[in-house]
C-alpha positions in Angstrom: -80.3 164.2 -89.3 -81.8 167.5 -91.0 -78.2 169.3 -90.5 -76.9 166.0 -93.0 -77.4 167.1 -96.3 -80.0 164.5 -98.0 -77.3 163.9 -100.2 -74.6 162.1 -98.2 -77.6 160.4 -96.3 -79.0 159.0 -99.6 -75.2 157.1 -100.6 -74.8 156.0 -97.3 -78.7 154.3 -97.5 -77.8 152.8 -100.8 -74.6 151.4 -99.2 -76.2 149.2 -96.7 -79.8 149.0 -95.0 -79.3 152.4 -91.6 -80.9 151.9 -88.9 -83.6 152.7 -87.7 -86.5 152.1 -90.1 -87.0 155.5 -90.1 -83.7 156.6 -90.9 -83.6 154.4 -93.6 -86.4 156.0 -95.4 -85.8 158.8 -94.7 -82.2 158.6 -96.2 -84.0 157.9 -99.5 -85.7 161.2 -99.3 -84.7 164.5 -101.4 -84.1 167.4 -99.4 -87.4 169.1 -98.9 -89.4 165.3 -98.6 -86.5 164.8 -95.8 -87.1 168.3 -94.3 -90.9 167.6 -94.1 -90.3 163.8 -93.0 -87.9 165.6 -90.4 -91.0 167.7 -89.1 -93.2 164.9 -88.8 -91.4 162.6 -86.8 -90.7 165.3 -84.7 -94.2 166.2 -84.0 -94.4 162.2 -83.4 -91.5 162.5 -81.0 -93.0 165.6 -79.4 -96.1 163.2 -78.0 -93.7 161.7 -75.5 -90.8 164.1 -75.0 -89.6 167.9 -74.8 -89.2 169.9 -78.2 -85.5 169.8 -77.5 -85.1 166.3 -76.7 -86.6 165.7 -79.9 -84.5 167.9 -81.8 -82.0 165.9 -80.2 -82.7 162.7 -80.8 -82.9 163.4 -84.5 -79.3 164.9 -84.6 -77.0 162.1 -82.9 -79.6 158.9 -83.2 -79.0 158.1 -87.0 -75.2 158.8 -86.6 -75.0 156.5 -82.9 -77.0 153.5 -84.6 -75.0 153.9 -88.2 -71.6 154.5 -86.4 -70.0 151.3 -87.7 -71.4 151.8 -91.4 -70.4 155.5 -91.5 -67.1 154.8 -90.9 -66.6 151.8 -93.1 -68.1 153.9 -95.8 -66.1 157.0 -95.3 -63.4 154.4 -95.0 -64.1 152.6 -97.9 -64.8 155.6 -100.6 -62.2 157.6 -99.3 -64.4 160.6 -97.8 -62.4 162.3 -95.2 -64.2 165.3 -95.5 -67.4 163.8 -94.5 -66.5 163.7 -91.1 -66.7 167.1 -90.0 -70.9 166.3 -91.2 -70.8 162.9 -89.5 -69.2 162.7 -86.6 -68.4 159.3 -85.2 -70.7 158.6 -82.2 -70.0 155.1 -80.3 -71.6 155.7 -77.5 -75.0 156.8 -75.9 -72.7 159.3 -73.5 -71.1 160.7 -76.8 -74.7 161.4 -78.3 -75.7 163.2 -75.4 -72.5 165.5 -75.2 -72.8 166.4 -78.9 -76.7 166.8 -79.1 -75.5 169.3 -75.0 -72.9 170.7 -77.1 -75.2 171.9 -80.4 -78.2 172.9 -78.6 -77.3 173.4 -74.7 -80.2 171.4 -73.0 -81.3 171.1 -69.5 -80.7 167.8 -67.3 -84.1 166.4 -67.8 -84.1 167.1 -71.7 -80.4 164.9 -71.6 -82.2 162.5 -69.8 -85.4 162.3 -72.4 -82.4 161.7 -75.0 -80.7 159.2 -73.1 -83.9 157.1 -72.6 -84.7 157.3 -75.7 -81.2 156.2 -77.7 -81.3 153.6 -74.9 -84.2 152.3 -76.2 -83.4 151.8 -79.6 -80.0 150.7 -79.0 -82.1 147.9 -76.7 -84.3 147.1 -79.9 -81.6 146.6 -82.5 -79.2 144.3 -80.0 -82.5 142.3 -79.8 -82.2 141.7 -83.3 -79.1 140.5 -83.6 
């Protein structure tokens, strides 16, 4: 999320309702509150898994849960150039070989992500 510029996260949050919670605040955040939100959660994060499963997680969740209502926005206001920011992740296994392909991490740390995305994927189909 902190390699999004606050910017394109704030249109897409007044667009529609992203999910997680905590992406959705955060999207409402100027770029230093988001940079310091981004820290926090991370040291939240941290509690249960590796530094770089963390790191992780906050690159591909917000654009694997928000797939769907990136691209109908990007769609929809005619943002092409967007894309290259926000890649379109549809699938747990695509988060995993982005987050792999950014920041090179070990089996177990792919495994951390992989739980976690899981998990909220889990949470938000209960919803439904």
């Amino acid at each position: 999320m902190n390699s999004i510029p606050a910017i394109m996260w704030n249109q897409l949050q007044k667009s529609q309702t992203l999910e997680p919670l905590w992406v959705n605040k955060l999207a409402q955040l100027n770029e230093e509150a988001l940079d310091n939100a981004i820290i926090t959660k991370q040291a939240q994060l941290n509690l249960s898994v590796s530094r770089q499963a963390s790191r992780a997680y906050l690159l591909t969740a917000p654009l694997l849960l928000n797939s769907q209502m990136i691209s109908r926005f990007i769609s929809k206001h005619s943002l092409t150039e967007w894309r290259s920011m926000l890649p379109e992740i549809i699938s747990v296994a695509e988060a995993i070989h982005l987050a792999n392909r950014e920041m090179r991490l070990r089996v177990s740390e792919m495994e951390e992500l992989k739980q976690l995305l899981m998990g909220d994927l889990l949470v938000l189909s209960e919803m439904e």
